[in-house]
N, C-alpha and C positions, 0 to 999 in steps of 0.2 A: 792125312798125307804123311809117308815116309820122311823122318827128320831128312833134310839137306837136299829135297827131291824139289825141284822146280814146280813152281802155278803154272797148271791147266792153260794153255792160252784163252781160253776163254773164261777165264776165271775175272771179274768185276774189280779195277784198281778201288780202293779204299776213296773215301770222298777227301777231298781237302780239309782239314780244320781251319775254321777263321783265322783270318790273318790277324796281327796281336799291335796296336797300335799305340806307344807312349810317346808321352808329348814330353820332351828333356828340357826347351825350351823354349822361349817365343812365346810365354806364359804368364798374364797377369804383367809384363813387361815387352817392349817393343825392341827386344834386342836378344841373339844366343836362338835365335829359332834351329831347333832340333828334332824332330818330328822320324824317330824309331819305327818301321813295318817289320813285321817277322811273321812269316808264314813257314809251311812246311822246310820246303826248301832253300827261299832269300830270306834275307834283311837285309835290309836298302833302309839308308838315312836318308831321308830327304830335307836338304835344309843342312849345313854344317858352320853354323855362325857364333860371331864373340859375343860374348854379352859386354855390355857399357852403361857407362850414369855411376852409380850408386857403389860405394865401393864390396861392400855385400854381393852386388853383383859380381862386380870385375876378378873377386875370388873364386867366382865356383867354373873361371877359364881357368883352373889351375886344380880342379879335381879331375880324378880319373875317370873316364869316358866309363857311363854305365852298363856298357859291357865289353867284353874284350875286341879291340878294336880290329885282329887279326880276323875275327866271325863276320865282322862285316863284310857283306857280297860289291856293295856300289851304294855310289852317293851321287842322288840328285840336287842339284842346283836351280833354284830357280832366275837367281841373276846376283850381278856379281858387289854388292855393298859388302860391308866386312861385317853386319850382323847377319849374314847367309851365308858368305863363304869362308869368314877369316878365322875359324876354329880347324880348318884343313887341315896346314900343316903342325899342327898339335895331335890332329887321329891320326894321322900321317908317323910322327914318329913314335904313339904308341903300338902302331903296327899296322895298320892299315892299310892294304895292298891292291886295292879291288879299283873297276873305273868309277871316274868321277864325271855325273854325263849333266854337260850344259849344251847352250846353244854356241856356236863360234863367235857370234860378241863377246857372249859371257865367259867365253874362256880366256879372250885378248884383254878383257877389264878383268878380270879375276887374277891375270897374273900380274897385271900393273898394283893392284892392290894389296896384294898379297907381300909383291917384291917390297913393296910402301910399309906395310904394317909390321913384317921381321926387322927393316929398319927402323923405324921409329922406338921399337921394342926394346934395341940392340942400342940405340943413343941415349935411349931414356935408363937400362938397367948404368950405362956407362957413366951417366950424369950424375944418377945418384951413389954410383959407385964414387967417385972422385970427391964428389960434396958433402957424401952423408946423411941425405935425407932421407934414405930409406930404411925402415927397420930392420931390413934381411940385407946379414953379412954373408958372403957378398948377395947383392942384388943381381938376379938373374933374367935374361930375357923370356914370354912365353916359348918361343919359337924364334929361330935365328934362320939366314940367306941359306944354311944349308938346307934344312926342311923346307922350307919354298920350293926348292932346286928339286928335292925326291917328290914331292908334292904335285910338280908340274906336270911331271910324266908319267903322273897318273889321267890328267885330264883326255877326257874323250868326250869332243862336240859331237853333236848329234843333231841330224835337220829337222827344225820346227815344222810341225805338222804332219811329221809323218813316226808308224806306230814302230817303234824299236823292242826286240825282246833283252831285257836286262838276266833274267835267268830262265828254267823253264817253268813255263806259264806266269811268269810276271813281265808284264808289256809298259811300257812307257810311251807318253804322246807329250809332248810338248807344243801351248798355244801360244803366241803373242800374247805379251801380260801391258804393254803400253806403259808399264813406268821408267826405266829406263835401257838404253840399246840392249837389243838383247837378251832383256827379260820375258819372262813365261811362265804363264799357269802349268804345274803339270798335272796330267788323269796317269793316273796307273791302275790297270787290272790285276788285279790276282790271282792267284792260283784256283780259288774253287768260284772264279767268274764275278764276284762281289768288284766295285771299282770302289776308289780313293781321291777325290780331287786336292790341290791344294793349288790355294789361290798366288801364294807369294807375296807380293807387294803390288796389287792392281796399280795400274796407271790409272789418270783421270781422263773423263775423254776432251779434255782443255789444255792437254799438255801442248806447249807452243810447237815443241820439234816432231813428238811423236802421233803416230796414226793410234785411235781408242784400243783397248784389249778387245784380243776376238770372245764375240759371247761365251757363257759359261752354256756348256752342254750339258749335264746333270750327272752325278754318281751318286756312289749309294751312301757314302760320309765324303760331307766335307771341309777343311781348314779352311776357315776365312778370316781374311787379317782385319784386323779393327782397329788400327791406328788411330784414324778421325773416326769413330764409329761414334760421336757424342757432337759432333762440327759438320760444318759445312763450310766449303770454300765461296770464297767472292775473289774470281779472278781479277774483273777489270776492278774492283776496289784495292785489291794488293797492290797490281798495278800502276795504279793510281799514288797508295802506298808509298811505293817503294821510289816512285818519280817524284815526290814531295819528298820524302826522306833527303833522297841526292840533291834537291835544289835548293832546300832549307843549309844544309851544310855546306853547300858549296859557296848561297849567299855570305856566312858569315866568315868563310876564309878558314872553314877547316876540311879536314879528311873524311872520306867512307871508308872503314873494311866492311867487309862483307865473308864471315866465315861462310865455307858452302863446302856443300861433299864437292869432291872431286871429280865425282862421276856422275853427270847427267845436271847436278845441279849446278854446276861451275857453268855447263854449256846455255842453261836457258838463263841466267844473269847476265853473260856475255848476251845472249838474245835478245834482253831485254837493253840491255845498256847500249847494243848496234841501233834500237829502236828512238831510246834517247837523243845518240850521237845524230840518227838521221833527222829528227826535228829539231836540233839545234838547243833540246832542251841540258846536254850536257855538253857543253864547246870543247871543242875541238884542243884547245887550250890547257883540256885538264887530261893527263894521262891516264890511263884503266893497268893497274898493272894485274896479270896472273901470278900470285905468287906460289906455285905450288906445281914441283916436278910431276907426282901423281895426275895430277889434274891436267896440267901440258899435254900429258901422257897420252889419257883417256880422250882429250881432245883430239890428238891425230885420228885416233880409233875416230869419231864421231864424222870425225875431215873426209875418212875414207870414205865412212858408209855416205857420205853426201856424194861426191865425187861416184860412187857404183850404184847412187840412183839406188837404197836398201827400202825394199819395201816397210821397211818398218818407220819411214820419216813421210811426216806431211807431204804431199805437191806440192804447196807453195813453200815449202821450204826447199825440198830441191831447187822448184827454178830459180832461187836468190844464189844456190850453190855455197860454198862457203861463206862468200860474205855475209850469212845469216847471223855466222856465229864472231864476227870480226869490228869490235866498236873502234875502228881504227883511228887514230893510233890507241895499240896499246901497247904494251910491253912485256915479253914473256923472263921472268925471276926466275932460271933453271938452276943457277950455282948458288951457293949459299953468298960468295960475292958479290954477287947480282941481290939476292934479296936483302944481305946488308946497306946495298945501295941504296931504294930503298927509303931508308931511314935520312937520308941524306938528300931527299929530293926537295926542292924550293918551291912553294905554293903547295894551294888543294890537289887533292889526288884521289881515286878509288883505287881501293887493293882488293880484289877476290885471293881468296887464300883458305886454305883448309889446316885443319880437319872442321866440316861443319857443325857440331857441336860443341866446338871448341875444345875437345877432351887432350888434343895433343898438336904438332903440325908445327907449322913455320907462322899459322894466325896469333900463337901466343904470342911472340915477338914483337906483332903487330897491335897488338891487344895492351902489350904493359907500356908498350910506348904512347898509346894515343889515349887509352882510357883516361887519364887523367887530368884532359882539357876539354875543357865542354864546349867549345867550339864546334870538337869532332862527333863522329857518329859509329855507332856498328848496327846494322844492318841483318836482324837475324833473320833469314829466309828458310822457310818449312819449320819440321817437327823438331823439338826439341827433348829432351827425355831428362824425366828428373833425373838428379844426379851431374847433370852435363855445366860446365861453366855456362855453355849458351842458356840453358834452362833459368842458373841462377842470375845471369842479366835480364833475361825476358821476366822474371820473378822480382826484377826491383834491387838486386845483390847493391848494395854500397859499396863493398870490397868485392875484390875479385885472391884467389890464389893461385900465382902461380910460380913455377923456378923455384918454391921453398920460403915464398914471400909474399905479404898482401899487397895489393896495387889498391890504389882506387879509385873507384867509377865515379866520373865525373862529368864523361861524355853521354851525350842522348843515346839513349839505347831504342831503337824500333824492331817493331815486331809485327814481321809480314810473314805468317803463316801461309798462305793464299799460294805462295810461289812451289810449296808442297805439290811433290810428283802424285803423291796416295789419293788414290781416289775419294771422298767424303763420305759421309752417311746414307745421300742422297743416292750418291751415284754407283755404290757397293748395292744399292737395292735395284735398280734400275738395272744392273748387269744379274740380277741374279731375277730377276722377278718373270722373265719368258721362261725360266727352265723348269723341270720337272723339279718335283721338292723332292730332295736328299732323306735318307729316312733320317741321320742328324745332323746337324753343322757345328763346327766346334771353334767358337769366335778364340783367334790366337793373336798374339802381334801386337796387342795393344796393351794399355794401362788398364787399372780395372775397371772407373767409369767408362770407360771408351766402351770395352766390349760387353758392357750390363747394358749399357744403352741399345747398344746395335742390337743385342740378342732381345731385348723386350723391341723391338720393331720389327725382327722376322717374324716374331711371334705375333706382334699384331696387324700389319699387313699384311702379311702374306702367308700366313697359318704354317712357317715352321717352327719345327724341333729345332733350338738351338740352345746350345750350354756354352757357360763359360768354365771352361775345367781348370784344375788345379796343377800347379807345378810336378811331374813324376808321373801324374795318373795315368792308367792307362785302360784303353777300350776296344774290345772286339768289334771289328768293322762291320761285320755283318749283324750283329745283332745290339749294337749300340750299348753296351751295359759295361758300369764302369768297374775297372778292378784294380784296386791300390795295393800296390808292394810294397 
């Protein structure tokens, strides 16, 4: 063919090359899930979260996104916790221009958390600006309210269940993930027809609010999260649990906190404590307070989808209507006035208060004041990640650090895992065990027994290929082989 002369219309386009798959994070760790596609034409992130725990970790939010973040096409989301979403506005002001495609809960908690996470950023560089505790003069935030603000208008919801094209020949589906509002497995096709699944953070099908994830339909790789992938949940003994916890302490004349994420977990403690209130098992006498803007926040979000009837909530939770989520009385902490209050209140009390891991939030507060009588209680519900203060209470800690100072634990610490949105071992199998087998599955999301365990049980029940891969690696979708850079 003449240099500069146009193909023959009938001339054969080229075939696709595999699409090129590294895992940045979410790796050997339950936090910073980053999951890289590059095909001919896209790269699409799916997954853009912080890492947390360990301060090891909480450094590498503060390295350069591995590759230039102006290249990237779109970033999918699977649901809106700050280790999926909250590295946003950080690719965001390395350049990042492209959509950001969730479901429309997940965009309405995504910006409640986001707005949460540049604050907290911005108080804590502030704090140790003024007191000195931080090595780095001056200490700086990762991301501040203005990258939130450029961040936001990138977001583009998109309707669950149905097939959206992200660029050409890369297709998106988003399913019902049942962990919390909002959440979703995504399938993506690519370009030379190969598909992608990535699980997110499955729901369990025992969530009190939510209806189960819709089944898993098969592709040809997939990311599956292994949080508990070494456990198994006992609902009605958490349950049980966590209703002994509040009445043991309440007998002896002290306090509950209850650190819990903001989102989704704030709501099913409120569920469980309306459950209490209605049996008389916690009187009416003791107030519930919410201490946590975020978490108010996310609640209205949950008020609404109850109130529009959201397919994505139980029946019987609809027909209760909000009062499902309402252990009245309780009292919602939105000012900081309010939550110094407070500290100020006469007799026992329950506080829900975030951040759930304890890593930061308005629960420290609550935390340096009460640890120290063993009267009281803290109440940790779900996963904890090493590294996290919640970790090293559930771990026995005697001191705790916090504000630049040790406290110490003196109060009963319990630990009701159970109340975990994440699906189990059990039930991570039981969602995957009708589908066609992937030709690999690549356990992400979890610690490292977690996903050794899960992956030696695809392999023995159900005869798949499963890996647990390594931080950076990466794999051709299509032909599953790995290649380290």
């Amino acid at each position: 063919m003449p240099s500069g002369s146009e193909p023959a219309p009938h001339a054969a386009r080229a075939p696709a090359r595999p699409a090129l798959l590294t895992l940045l994070g979410g790796v050997g760790t339950v936090t910073g899930s980053k999951f890289l596609v590059e095909s001919d034409h896209a790269r699409v992130l799916v997954e853009c979260g912080l890492f947390q725990g360990h301060a090891k970790l909480r450094r590498r939010n503060w390295e350069k996104f591995a590759r230039a973040a102006s290249d990237v096409h779109a970033v999918v989301v699977t649901h809106a916790h700050l280790d999926h979403c909250g590295y946003l506005p950080r690719l965001v002001r390395q350049g990042f221009r492209g959509p950001i495609l969730m479901s429309a809960p997940t965009a309405r908690l995504a910006e409640i958390v986001l707005r949460d996470s540049a604050r907290l950023q911005m108080e804590a560089a502030r704090h140790a600006n003024e007191h000195g505790w931080s090595k780095h003069r001056p200490a700086d935030p990762l991301y501040d309210d203005a990258d939130v603000e450029r961040t936001l208008a990138f977001f583009d919801p998109v309707p669950v269940g149905s097939e959206v094209e992200i660029m050409r020949g890369t297709r998106l589906t988003l399913h019902h993930g049942g962990h919390i509002l909002g959440s979703a497995w995504a399938h993506l096709t690519l370009e030379d027809g190969h598909t992608l699944a990535v699980s997110g953070d499955l729901g369990r099908p025992g969530h009190p609010l939510l209806r189960p994830p819709e089944p898993f339909s098969g592709a040809d790789v997939l990311l599956m999260e292994s949080t508990y992938g070494n456990r198994r949940h006992d609902r009605e003994g958490g349950r049980r649990a966590f209703a002994s916890a509040v009445g043991r302490t309440l007998a002896r004349g002290g306090s509950v906190v209850v650190p819990a994420f903001a989102i989704d977990r704030t709501e099913v403690v409120l569920h469980e404590l309306a459950e209490l209130r209605g049996t008389g098992a916690l009187p009416r006498s003791v107030p519930v307070y919410v201490d946590s803007p975020m978490a108010l926040a996310a609640l209205d979000v949950y008020r609404d989808a109850l109130r529009g009837r959201s397919a994505e909530l139980r029946p019987e939770v609809l027909d209760r209507g909000t009062d499902a989520l309402s252990p009245d009385p309780f009292l919602a902490a939105r000012t900081v006035q309010e939550s110094i209050a407070i500290n100020s209140a006469r007799g026992p009390c329950v506080i829900v208060s975030s951040a759930g891991m304890a890593t930061g939030g308005r629960v420290l507060h609550h935390l340096r004041r009460l640890l120290p009588d063993p009267r009281n209680s803290v109440v940790v519900v779900g996963f904890a990640a090493a590294g996290t203060r919640a970790r090293d209470l559930v771990d026995g800690a005697r001191v705790l650090k916090m504000f630049g100072e040790y406290v110490p634990v003196r109060a009963e610490v319990v630990d009701v895992p159970h109340f975990s949105a994440h699906a189990d071992a059990d039930q991570v199998l039981d969602w995957l065990r009708d589908a066609p087998a992937p030709h690999t599955t690549y356990l992400v999301h979890g610690e490292e027994g977690a996903s050794a365990a899960l992956r030696d049980r695809l392999d023995r029940e159900l005869g798949w290929t499963a890996v647990v891969p390594k931080p950076g690696e990466a794999v051709l979708v299509r032909l599953g082989q790995f290649w380290v850079r």
